[in-house]
N, C-alpha and C positions, 0 to 999 in steps of 0.2 A: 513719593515715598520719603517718609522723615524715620529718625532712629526716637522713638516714645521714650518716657520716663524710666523704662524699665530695662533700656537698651534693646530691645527688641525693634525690628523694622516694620510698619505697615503703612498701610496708605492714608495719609492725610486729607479727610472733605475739607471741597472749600468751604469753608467759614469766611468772613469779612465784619469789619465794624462800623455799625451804621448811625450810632450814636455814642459818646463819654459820657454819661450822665449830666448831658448841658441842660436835660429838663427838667433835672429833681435835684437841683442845688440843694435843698435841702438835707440832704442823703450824707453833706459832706463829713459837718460834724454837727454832734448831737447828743442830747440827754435823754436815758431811755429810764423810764420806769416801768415796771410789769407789776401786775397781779396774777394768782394763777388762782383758779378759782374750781371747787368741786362743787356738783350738782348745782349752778347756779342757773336761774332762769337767762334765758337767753333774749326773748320777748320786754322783760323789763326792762334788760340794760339798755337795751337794744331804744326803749322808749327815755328813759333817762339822756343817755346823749342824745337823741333826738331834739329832746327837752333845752339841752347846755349847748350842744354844738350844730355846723352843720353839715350834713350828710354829702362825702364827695363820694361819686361814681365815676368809676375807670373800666369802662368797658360794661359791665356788670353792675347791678344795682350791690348782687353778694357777689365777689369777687374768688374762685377758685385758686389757691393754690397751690405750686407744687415746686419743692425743691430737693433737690440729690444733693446731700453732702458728702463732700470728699474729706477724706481723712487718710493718714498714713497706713501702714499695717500695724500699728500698737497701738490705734485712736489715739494721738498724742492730744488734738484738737481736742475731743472730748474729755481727755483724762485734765487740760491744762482748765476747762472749763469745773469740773469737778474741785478742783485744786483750787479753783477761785485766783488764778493767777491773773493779776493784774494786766498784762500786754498779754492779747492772744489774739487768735483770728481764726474764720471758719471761709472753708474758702465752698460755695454752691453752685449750680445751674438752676435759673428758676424759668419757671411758664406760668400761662395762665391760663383756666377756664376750658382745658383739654383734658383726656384724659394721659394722653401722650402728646409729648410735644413736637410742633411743625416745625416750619423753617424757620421761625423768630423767637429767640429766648434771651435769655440775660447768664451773662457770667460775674458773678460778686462774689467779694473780698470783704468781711466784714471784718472789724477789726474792732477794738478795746483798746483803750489806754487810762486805766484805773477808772473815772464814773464819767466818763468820752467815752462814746461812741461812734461809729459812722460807716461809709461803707463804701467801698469802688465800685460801680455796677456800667458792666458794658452792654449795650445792646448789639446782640450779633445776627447776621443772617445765613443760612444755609442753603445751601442747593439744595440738598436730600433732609427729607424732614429727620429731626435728631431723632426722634423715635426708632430710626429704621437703621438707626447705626450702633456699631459695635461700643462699648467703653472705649478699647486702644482706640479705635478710628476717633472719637471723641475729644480723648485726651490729647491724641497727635495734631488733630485741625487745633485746641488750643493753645498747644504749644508753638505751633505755626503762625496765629496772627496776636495774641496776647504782646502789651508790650513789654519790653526788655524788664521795668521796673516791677510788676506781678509773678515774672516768671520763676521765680524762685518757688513761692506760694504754690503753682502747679506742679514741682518737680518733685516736691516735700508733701502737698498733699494729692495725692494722684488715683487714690485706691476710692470706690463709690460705695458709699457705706450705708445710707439710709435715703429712702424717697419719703419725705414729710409732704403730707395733703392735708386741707382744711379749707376752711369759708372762712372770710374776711370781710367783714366791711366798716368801711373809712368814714372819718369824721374830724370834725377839722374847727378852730376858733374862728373868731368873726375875720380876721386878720389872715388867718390860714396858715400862722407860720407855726401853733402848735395843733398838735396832730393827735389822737385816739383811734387806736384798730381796735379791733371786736374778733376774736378766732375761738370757732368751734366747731364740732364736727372733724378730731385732730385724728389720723391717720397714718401707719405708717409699714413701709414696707421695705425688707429687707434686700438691700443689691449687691450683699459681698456674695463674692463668686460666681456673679451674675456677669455673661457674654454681654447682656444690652439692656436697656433699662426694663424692671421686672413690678408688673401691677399684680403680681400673685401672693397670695397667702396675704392680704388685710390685717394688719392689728391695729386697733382702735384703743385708744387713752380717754375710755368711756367717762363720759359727763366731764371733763376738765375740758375747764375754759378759760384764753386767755387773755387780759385787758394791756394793751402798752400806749404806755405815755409816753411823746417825743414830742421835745421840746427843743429847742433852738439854746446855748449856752447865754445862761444867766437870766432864764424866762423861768425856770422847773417853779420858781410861787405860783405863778399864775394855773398851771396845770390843775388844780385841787378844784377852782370853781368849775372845770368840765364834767367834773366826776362826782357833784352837789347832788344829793345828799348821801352817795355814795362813799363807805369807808371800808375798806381792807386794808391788811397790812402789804405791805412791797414787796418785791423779796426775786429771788435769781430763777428764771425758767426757760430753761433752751429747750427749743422743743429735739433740737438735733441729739441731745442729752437724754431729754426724757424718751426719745424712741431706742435709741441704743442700750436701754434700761427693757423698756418693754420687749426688745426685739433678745433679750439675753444677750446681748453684747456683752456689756458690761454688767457687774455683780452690785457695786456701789448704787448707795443709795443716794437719790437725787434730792438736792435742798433745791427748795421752791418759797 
């Protein structure tokens, strides 16, 4: 029994860390570009990078996935995201390719520092599959093995505000070190007030779809030939953001 974020006692699952992200250096820092794109073929793009890059598979040829974003009780996360504030961070749980998640998922810390990006991502394990646990019970096993340097980040953001689903899949330069996702099919469901994580009531962010470019710092020229003869304009798209929109969280209108 640990005392949770909210001072309240419950039981702590084991959790344990089975990896620091020693396999996706890449993750560390980084330049992200988005597109967000309405009614776009999915099929073309899909042949375009095919065309420019080359297709990685992780597990999945399309990639499922699924993250809970934690936010304070005022969405400050989101609101600082709106605000376009330069230093900001979303702090997530993510899975894959389930519809609820077992006993291996990832805990990240995504962070910003003006046009840097990047991200702390831990691979964790559980006894009891995370599906089958309460939020407190959640939050307590993280505050129990996270290290001392993240832990702020869970105490501040603590409260499970959105579950974001979608299909993913990856593509990558000759070299591998710049990178192109492909997400559509964006999903998203509400988990404030929710006991444990909740696959009920679907909202869908019908036909948007969205393209990111990551790039390694002082590569972002090279990104343009992935996306030949492809042009859109760039522009800011949290999907964390644009579900707290759909979901009536929040009233602001989302720049994209």
């Amino acid at each position: 029994m640990i005392t949770g974020a909210k001072g309240s006692t419950v039981p702590a699952p084991p959790f344990c860390i089975v990896d620091w992200g020693s396999t996706r250096s890449d993750l560390a820092t980084r330049k992200e570009i988005k597109y967000a794109l309405s009614h776009a073929d999915v099929d073309k793009l899909r042949g375009l990078f095919e065309m420019n890059c080359h297709r990685r598979i992780y597990n999945e040829s399309v990639s499922t996935v699924r993250s809970i974003y934690f936010d304070d009780a005022l969405l400050s996360a989101c609101q600082d995201n709106l605000d376009g504030l330069g230093l900001r961070r979303k702090v997530r749980l993510r899975w894959y390719d389930n519809l609820r998640p077992g006993t291996t998922f990832y805990f990240e810390i995504k962070w910003r520092r003006g046009r840097v990006t990047g991200k702390h991502r831990l691979q964790l394990e559980s006894e009891e599959p995370l599906g089958q646990l309460t939020y407190k019970q959640i939050v307590a096993g993280l505050e129990r093995v996270i290290p001392p340097e993240f832990l702020g980040d869970v105490f501040v953001y603590c409260e499970p505000t959105v579950l974001v689903q979608y299909q993913r899949e990856h593509f990558a330069s000759d070299d591998g070190a710049l990178r192109v996702t492909l997400d559509y099919n964006i999903t998203c469901y509400d988990q404030t007030g929710k006991a444990g994580i909740s696959t009920s009531f679907p909202r869908r962010l019908e036909r948007l779809v969205v393209i990111e470019g990551k790039t390694p710092i002082g590569r972002e020229a090279e990104l343009p030939a992935l996306f030949y003869p492809f042009r859109a304009r760039a522009g800011r798209c949290s999907k964390y953001v644009q579900g707290c929109r759909l979901l009536g969280l929040i009233q602001d209108v989302v720049s994209v």
